[in-house]
N, C-alpha and C positions, 0 to 999 in steps of 0.2 A: 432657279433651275439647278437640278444635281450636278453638280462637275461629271464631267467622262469618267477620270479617274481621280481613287482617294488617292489624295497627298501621303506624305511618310509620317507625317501624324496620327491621320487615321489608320494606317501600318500599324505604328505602334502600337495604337489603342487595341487594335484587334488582339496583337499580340498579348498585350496585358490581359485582355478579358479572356483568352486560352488559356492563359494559366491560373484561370480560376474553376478550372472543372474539374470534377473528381477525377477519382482514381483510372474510372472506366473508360473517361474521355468524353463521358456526357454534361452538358451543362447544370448546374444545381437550377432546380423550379424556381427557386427564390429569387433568384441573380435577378438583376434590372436592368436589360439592356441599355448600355449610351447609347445616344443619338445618332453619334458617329457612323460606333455597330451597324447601327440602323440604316440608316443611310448607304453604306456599305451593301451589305446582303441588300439593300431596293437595287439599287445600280447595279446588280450582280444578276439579278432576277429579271430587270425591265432590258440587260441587253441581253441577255440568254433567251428569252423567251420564244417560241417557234413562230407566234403570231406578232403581228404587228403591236407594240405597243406605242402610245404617243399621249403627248400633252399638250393642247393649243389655248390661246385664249379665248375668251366671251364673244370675240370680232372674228374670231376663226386663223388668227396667226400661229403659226405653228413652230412651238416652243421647244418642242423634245420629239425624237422618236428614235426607234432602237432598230438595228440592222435588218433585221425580217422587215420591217417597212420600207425600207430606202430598197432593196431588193424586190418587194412587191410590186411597188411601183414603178420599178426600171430606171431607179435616179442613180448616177454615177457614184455619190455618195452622197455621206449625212449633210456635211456643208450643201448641197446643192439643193438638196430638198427642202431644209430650211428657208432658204431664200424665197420659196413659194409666197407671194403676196398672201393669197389665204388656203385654206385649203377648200374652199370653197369651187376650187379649180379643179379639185379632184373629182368632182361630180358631176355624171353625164347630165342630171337635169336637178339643177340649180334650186326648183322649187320642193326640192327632195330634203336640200341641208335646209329649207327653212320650217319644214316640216319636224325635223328632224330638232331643231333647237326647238320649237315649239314644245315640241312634246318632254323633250328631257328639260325647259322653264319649269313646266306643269309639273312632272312626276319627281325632279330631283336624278333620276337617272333614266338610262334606258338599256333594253337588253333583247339583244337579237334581233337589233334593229336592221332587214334586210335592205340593200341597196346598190343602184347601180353606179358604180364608181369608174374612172378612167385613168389608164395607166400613163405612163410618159408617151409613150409612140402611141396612144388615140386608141389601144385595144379596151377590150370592155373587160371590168374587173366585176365580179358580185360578190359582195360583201357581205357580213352580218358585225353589226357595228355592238358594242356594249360600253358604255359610257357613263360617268356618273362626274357631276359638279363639285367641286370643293374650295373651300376659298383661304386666301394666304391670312397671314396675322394682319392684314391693312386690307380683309375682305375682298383683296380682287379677285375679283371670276377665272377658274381655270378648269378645262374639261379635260380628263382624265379619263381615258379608256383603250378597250383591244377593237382591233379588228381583223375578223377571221375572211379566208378566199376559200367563199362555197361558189365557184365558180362550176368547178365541176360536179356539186351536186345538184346544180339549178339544170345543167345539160342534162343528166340522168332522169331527174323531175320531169323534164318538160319531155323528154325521149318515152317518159313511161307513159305520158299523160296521152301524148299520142297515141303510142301503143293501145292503151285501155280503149281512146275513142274509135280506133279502126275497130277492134273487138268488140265495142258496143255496138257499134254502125254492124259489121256484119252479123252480129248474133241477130239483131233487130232483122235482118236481112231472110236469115234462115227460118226465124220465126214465123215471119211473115209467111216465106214461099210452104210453110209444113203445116199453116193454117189453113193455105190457100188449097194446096195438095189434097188435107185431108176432107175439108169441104166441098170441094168439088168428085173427089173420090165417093162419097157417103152419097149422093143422091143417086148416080146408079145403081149404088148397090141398094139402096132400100126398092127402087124399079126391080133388080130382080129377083131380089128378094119377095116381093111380092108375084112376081110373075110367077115363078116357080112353086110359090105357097098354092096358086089357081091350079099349076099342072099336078102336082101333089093332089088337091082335091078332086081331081076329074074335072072340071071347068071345061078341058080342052077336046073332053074326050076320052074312052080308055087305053090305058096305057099297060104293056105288061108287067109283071112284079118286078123286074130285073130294071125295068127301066123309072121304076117307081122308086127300087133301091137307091137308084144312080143321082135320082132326082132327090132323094134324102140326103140320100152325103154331100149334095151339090149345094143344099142348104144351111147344112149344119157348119158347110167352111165358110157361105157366103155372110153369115150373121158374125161370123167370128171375126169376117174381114172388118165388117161394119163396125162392130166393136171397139177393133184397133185402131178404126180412123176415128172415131167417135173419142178415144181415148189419148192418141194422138192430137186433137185439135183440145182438146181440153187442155193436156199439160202446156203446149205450147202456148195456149189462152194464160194459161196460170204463172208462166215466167213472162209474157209478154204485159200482165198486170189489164186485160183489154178481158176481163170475163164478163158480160153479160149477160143478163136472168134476160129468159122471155115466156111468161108463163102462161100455160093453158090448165084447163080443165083434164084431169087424169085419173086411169083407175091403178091405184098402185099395185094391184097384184098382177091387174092384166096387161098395163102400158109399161112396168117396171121392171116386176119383179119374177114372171115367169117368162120374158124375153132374156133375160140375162142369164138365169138358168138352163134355161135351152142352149142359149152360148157357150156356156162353161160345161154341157151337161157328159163332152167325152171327158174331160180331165176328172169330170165326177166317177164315172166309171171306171176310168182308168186306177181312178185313187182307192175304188171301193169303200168311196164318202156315203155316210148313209144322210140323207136331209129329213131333219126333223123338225116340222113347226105346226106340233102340235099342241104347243105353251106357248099362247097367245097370235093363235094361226091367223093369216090375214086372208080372209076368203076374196073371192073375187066379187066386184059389182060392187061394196058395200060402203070402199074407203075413195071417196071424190076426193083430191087433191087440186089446187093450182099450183102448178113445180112448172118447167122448165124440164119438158121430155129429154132431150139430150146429157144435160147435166147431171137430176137425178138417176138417170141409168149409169150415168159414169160412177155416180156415188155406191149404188148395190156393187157393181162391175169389181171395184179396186177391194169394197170389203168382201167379197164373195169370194175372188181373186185370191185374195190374203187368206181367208180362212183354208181354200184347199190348199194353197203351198207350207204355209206353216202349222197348218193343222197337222197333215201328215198321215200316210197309207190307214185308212180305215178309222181314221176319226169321225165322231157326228158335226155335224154342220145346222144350227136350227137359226132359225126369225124369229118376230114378232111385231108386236105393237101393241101400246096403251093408248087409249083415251083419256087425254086430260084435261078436258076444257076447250080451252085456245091454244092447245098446239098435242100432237102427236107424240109416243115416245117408242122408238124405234131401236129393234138393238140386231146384231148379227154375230151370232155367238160360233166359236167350235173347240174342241173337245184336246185341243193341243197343248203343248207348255207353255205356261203364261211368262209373259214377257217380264223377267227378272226388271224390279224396281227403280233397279242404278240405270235402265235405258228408257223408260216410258217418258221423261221428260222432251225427249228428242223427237218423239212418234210423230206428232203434228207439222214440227220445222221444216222448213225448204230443203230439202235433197238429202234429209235428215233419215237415215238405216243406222238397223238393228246390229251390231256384228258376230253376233251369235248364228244369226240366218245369211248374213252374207253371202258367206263363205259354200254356201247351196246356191246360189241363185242371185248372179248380178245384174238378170236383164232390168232394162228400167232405169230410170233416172231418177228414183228415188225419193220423187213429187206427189206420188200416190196421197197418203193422207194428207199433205198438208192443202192438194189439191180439194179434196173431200174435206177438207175444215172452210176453205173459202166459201164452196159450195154449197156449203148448208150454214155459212154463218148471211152469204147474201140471202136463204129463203129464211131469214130470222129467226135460226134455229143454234145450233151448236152439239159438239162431239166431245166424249171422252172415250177414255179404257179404262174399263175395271177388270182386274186379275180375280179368276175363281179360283178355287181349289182343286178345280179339273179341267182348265180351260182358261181361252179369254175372251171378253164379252167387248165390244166395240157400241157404244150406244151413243145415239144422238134425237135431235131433237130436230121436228120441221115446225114452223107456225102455222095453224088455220088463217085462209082468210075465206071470205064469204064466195062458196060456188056454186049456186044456186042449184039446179037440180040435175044430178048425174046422169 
């Protein structure tokens, strides 16, 4: 074991080896520390040190340890700690330090070994232990290492851990009820929805122009409501990770694609969007799909969505679709600035925006596409973006499967 302190020999030595530094007062590269030196600056180092340092034996007797320890652990002083039969007493569960030598037999050291340790007065200490083996000139076993007090980073830890699960528990919470909300919300509205499509046609009876008017606009908000729950239960399906295909038999222009333009059809006006799809028009009756009516509508919905907000006052807005065998290929184009290179990587990602358009338009939670990537990768399809030179084109892909006769 190091002495406490050097004797006047090692004084001297010190002395001697100062006056062998240059002019600057820096030591030559060359010089060869004594032992002594050596010795000196260790002892000057293992009791200054802010963390515990200590040296026990292979049995767990404890040999050395420097002021931050005998403090850490609440012992009156160095002598008293010493005295400790092993230190094996320092540890609230015993099965911990033999775990603990195990592992540092096997690896030769160990680092960041966390653990629960016990002070003098019984309170709980948490450690992270760093230790390594070395042995004397007659090979005896001596363990040699620091140990730091993350006591209060363990409080923090577990304070946050907390924190996180009450946050998970009520996001799960809110999910729930905004699923539940919007589900139960969409059946009456598709009820009057249709009820009102019957008074619209005469079904009920004639009615006069003015209340024919009333019965239009009463439709054109009710589909938009629909929408919103429809598009509502989707993202909340899409963070809640719970999306479900339930597929029927569908004609996409008439179950799809000209409901959702009817939905969007004031903003179209409003935008003075012209719609053009007349480059690979999709007529009605012709295209039998099995989709999942509610999801595919949300998929048109968000790109449809997207082309009049980013397209912008009096851009084109066009569709289409190929025939390619065993699946579909589908795109939704419009006539606005294509999305600069350095952000497309982001399009598809979870709550992942543009910040070019931001800054217009923050409603939304920002789930749109990546919603519409889950959505068409469950009907075994897939989406990208391609940049035109006059626009940007949003294209994906549905899979055929067998649906016998439209």
């Amino acid at each position: 074991m190091v002495a406490d302190k050097p004797c006047s020999d090692e004084v001297g030595e010190g002395a001697r080896l100062a006056g062998q530094t240059s002019g600057n007062g820096e030591v030559p590269a060359t010089m060869e520390v004594e032992p002594r030196q050596a010795a000196i600056w260790y002892r000057r180092f293992f009791d200054s040190c802010k963390h515990m340092m200590y040296i026990t034996t292979e049995n767990g007797r404890l040999i050395d340890v420097n002021s931050a320890g005998v403090s850490l652990f609440g012992f009156e002083s160095k002598e008293e700690m010493l005295r400790l039969p092993s230190v094996a007493v320092l540890y609230h569960d015993s099965a911990d330090r033999e775990r603990f030598r195990q592992t540092l037999k096997e690896q030769g050291y160990v680092k960041d070994y966390e653990v629960e340790m016990v002070r003098k007065d019984g309170t709980i200490l948490n450690a992270s232990l760093t230790t390594a083996i070395w042995r004397d000139e007659y090979g005896v076993v001596f363990y040699e290492g620091t140990l730091r007090d993350i006591t209060e980073r363990r409080r923090w830890t577990k304070a946050m851990r907390e924190i996180n699960e009450r946050n998970r528990k009520l996001n799960e919470h809110i999910l729930r009820m905004l699923m539940v909300m919007s589900h139960d919300i969409r059946g009456p509205l598709v009820a009057m929805a249709a009820t009102i499509k019957l008074l619209i046609r005469g079904s009920f009876g004639h009615m006069d122009e003015s209340v024919g008017n009333v019965l239009q606009d009463l439709m054109v908000r009710v589909v938009r409501l629909l929408g919103t729950a429809e598009d509502c239960l989707g993202k909340a399906s899409s963070v809640d990770g719970s999306l479900v295909i339930d597929r029927q038999i569908l004609d996409l222009r008439q179950d799809i694609i000209d409901p959702i333009l009817d939905e969007i059809s004031e903003d179209i006006q409003k935008q003075e969007i012209k719609i053009d799809n007349r480059l690979g028009a999709i007529p009605a009756g012709t295209i039998p799909i099995r989709a999942d009516k509610v999801w595919l509508k949300t998929v048109f919905r968000n790109l449809f969505k997207n082309a009049v907000k980013y397209g912008g006052r009096g851009c084109t807005i066009a569709f289409g679709f190929e025939d390619h065998g065993d699946y579909y290929r589908l795109n939704v184009y419009n006539s606005g600035r294509p999305i600069p290179e350095e952000h497309q990587g982001r399009l598809f990602t979870r709550f992942g925006r543009i910040r070019e358009v931001d800054a217009e338009s923050r409603d939304g939670m920002g789930l749109g596409l990546f919603l519409i990537k889950e959505i068409i990768q469950k009907h075994g399809g897939n989406i990208w973006y391609e940049a035109k030179p006059h626009g940007s084109d949003f294209v994906f892909t549905i899979g055929k499967e067998e649906t016998g006769s439209p």
